[in-house]
C-alpha positions as CSV (number, residue, x, y, z in Angstrom):
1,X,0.0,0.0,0.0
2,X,1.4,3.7,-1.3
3,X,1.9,5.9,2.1
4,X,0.1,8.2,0.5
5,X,-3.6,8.4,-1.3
6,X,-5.9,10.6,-2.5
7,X,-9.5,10.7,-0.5
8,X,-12.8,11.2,-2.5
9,X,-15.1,11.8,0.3
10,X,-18.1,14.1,-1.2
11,X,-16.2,14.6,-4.8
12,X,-18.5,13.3,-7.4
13,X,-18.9,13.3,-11.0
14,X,-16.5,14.7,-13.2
15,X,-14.9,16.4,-10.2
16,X,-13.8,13.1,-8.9
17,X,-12.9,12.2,-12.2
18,X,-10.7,15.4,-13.0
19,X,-8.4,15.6,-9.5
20,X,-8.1,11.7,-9.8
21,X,-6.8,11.7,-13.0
22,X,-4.5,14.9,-12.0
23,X,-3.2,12.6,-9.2
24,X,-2.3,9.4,-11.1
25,X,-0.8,12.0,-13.5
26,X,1.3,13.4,-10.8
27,X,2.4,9.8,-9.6
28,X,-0.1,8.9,-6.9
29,X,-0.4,5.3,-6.8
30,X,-3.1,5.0,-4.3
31,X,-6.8,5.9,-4.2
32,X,-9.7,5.6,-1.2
33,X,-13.4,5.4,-1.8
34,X,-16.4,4.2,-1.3
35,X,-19.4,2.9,-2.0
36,X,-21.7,5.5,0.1
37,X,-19.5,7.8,-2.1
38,X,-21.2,7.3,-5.3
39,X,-18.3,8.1,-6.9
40,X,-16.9,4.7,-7.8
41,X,-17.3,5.0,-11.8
42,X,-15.7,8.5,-11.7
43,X,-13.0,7.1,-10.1
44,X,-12.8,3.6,-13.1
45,X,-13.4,6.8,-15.6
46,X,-10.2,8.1,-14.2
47,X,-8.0,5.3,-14.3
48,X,-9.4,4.2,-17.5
49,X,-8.0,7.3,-19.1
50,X,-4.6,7.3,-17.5
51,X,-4.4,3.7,-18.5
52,X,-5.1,4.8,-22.2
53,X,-2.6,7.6,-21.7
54,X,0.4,6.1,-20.5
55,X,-0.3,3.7,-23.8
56,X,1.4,0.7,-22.1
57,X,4.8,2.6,-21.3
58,X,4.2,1.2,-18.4
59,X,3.8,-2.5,-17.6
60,X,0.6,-3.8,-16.7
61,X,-0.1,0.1,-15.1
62,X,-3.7,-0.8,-13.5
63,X,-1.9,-2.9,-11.9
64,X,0.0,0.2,-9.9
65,X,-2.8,1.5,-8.6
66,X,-3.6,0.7,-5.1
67,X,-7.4,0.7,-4.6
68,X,-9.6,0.8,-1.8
69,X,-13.2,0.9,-1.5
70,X,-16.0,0.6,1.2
71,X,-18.9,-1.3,2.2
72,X,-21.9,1.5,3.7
73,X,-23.7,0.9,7.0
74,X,-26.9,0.2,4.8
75,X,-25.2,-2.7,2.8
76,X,-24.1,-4.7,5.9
77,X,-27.9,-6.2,7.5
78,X,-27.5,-9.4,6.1
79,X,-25.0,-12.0,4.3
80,X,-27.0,-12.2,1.0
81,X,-27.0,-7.9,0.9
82,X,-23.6,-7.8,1.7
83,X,-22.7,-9.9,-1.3
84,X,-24.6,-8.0,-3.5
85,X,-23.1,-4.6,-2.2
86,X,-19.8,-6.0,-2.6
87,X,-20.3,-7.5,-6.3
88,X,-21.8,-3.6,-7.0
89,X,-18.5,-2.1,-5.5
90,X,-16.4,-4.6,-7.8
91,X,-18.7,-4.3,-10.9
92,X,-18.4,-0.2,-10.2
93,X,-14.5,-0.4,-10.0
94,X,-14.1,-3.2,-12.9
95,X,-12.0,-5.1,-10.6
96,X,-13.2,-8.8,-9.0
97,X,-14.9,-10.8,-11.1
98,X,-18.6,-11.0,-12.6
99,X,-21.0,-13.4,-13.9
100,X,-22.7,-13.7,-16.9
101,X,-24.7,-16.7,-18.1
102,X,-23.2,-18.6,-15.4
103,X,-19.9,-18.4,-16.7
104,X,-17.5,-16.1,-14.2
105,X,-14.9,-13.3,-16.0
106,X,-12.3,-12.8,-13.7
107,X,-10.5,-8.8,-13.1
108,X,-7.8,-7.7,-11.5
109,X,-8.8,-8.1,-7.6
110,X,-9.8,-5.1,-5.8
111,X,-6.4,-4.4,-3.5
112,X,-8.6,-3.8,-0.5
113,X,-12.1,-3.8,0.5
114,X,-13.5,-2.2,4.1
115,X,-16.5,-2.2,6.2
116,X,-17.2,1.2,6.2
117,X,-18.5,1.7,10.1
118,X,-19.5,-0.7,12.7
119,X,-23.5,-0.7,12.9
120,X,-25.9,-1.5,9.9
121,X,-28.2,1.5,8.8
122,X,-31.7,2.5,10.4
123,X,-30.6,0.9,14.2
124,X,-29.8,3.0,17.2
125,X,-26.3,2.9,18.6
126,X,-26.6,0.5,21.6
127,X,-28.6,-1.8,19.5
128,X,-27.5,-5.2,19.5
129,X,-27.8,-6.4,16.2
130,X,-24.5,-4.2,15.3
131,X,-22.7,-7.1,16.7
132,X,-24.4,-9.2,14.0
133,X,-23.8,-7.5,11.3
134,X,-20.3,-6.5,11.6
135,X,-19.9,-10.4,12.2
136,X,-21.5,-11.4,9.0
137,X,-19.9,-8.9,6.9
138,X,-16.7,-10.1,8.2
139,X,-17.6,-13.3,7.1
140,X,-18.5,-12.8,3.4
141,X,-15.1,-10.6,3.2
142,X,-13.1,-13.4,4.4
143,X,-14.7,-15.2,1.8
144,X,-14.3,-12.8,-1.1
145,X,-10.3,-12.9,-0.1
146,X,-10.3,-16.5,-0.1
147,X,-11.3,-16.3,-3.8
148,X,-9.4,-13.6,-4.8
149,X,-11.9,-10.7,-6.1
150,X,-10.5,-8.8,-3.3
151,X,-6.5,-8.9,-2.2
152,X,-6.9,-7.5,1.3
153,X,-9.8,-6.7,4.1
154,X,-9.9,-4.3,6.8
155,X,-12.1,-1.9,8.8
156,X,-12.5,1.6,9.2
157,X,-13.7,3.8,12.2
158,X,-13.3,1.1,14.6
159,X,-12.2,1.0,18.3
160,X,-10.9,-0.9,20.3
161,X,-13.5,-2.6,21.6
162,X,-15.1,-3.6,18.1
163,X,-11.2,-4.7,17.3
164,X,-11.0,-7.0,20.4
165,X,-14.3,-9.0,19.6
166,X,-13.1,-9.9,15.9
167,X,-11.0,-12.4,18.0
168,X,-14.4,-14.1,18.4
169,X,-15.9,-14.4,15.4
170,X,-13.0,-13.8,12.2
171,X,-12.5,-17.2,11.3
172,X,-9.3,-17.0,9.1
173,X,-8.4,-13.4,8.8
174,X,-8.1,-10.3,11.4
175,X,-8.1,-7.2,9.5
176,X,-5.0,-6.1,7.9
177,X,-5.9,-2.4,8.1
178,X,-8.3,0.0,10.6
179,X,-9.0,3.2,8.7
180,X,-9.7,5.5,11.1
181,X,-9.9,9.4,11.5
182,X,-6.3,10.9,13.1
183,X,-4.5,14.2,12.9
184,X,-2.8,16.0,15.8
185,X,-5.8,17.2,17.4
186,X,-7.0,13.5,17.3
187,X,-4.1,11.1,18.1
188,X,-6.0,7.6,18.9
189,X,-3.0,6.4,21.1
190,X,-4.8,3.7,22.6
191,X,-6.2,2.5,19.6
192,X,-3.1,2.4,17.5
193,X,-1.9,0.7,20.5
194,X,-4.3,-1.9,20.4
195,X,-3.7,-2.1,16.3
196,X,-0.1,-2.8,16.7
197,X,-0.9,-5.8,19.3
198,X,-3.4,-7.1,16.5
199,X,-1.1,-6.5,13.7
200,X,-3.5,-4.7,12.1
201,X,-2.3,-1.2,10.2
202,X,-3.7,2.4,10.5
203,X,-4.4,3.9,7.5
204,X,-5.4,8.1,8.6
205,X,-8.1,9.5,7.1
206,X,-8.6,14.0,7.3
207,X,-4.8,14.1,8.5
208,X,-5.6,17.8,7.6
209,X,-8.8,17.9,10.6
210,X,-11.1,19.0,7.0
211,X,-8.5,21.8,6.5
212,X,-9.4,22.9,9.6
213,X,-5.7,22.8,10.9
214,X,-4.1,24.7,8.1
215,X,-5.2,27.6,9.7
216,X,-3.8,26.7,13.2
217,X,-0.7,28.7,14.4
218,X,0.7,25.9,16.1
219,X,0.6,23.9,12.9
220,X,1.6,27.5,10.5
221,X,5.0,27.6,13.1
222,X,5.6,23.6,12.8
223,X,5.8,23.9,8.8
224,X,8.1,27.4,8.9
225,X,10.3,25.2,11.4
226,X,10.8,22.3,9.1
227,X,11.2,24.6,6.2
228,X,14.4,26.6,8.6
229,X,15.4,23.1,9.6
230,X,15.9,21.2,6.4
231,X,16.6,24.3,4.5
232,X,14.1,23.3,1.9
233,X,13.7,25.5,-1.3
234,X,10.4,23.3,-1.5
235,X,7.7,25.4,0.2
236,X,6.8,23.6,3.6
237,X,3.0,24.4,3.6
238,X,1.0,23.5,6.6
239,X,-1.0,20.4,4.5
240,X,3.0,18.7,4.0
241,X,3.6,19.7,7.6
242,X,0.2,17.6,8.8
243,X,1.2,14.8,6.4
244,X,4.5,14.5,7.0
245,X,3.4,13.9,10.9
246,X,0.9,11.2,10.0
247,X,3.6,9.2,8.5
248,X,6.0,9.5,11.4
249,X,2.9,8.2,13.7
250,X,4.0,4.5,15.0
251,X,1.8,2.3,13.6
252,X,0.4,4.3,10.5
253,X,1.3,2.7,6.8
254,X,-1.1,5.1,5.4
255,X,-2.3,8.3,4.9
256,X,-5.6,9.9,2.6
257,X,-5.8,13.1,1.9
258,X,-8.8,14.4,0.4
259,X,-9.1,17.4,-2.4
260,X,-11.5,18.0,-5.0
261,X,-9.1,20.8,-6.9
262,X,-7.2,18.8,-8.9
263,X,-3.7,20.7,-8.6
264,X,-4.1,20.2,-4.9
265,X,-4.6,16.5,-5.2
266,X,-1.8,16.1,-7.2
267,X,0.5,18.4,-4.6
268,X,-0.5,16.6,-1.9
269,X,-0.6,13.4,-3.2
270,X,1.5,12.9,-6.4
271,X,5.0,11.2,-6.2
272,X,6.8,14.7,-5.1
273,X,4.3,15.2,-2.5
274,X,5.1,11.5,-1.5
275,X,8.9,12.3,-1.3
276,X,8.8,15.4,0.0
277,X,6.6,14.3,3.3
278,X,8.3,11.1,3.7
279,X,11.5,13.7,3.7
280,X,10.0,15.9,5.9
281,X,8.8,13.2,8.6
282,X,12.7,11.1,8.0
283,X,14.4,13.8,8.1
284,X,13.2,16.3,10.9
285,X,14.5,16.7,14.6
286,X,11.7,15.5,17.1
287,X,11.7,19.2,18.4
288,X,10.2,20.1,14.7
289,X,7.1,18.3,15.4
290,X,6.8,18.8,19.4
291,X,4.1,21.5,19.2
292,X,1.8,18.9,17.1
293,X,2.6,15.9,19.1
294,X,1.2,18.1,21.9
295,X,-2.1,19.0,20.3
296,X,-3.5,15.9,21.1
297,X,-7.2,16.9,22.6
298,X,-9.2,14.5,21.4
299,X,-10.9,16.8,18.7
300,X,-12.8,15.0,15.9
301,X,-14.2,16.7,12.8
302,X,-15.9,13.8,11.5
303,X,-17.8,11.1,13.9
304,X,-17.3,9.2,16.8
305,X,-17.7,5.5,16.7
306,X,-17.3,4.9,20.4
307,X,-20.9,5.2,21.2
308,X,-21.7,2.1,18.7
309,X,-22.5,-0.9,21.1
């Protein structure tokens, strides 16, 4: 999995299309989505056309393109729905396989597949038929691993608690991933703490707090003291500042950054965004980052999953 990838949340339509297809132009090798994004095709539209760009200079170049998708609360009630939603992300994507007249066409396997949150759709949060239908879910991912329409299978926005009980019912495979929201405002110590005793990676989603920390003095002074320290003639902007100390996070093989603008995406993103945080976050004294690593106040700009029984 790329260290880097570009989020889609709430770019649709061409949009998506457009600052994809900027990224994979500027290198980025890895892209999130999902499938309450209803941006899935945009995001095939955009590959499609780099693929018919690059014209084969590159071999088997699909193939570079680290792709992750997720499964919605309302696509997880049941076994036989849950199949269905995930045939519709893989049919979306053109990755898996598909049938037709009972003969099965096999794709490229999607690289990874999620469940999206931890409780099915139209249930209150103590309700306890969550339990249930994370557990199924589980179950018809392990299976689509086993046969190879997906390559890997993870979670996103779960704690601790939702982690520990996979112990009970996974019956072949814990996940290899928990995408979960984290930025400096938001640290999730003791869940990363309990991923690395699962072995299972974070990937951090709004590592910019929805560009609400580019803003934030402490995070303006971090990026003009990284910039002094490494005497970079490559602006340090507060967005490579915020990335950079996602990557340096112990236990984090992932960051997704989100931009509709499609120069933005690529910036952030692209190969020299890639190099230049993973610079940035090898590179820099621990005194460069201490006003971030002291941010941590459990701030959350997107929602909280703890209250999910």
């Amino acid at each position: 999995m790329p260290r880097l990838g570009l989020g889609t949340f709430k770019v649709r339509g061409e949009d998506a299309t457009r600052s994809t297809l900027a990224a994979l132009r500027a290198g980025c090798r890895h892209v999130d989505t999902a499938s309450c994004y209803r941006n899935e095709e945009a995001i095939r539209d955009a590959i499609d056309a780099w693929n018919d760009e690059t014209k084969g200079a590159a071999a088997d170049a699909d193939a570079a393109v680290f792709l992750t998708s997720k499964l919605a609360p309302s696509e997880i009630s049941d076994q036989a729905r849950t199949r269905e939603a995930l045939l519709g992300v893989l049919a979306r994507l053109g990755r898996g396989g598909h049938e037709d007249g009972g003969r099965c066409h096999r794709r490229k396997p999607l690289d990874l597949a999620l469940i999206h949150w931890p409780a099915r759709a139209g249930a209150a949060p103590c309700d306890a038929s969550h339990l249930a239908a994370r557990r199924d879910a589980w179950k018809v991912l392990e299976r689509a691993r086993d046969a190879g329409s997906v390559r890997a299978i993870g979670v996103s926005n779960y704690t601790s608690a939702h982690l520990e009980e996979m112990r009970g019912y996974a019956e072949k495979h814990l996940p290899c991933v928990n995408q979960v929201e984290l930025h400096p405002r938001c640290q999730q110590k003791e869940l990363r703490a309990t991923c690395a005793e699962m072995n299972v990676g974070v990937v951090a989603y709004s590592p910019l707090g929805c560009g609400a920390l580019l803003e934030d003095p402490r995070v303006v002074r971090c990026a003009a003291r990284l910039a002094r320290e490494l005497r970079s003639k490559t602006s340090v902007t507060p967005a490579r500042a915020l990335l950079a100390w996602s990557l340096r996070q112990d236990g984090v093989v992932a960051a997704v950054c989100k931009s509709a603008r499609p120069e933005r995406a690529a910036a952030n993103v692209g190969a020299e965004g890639l190099a230049f945080a993973l610079q940035l976050a090898e590179r820099a004294s621990e005194n460069a980052f201490e006003e971030l690593d002291a941010m941590d106040d459990g701030t959350r700009f997107c929602w909280d999953p703890s209250a999910v029984r």
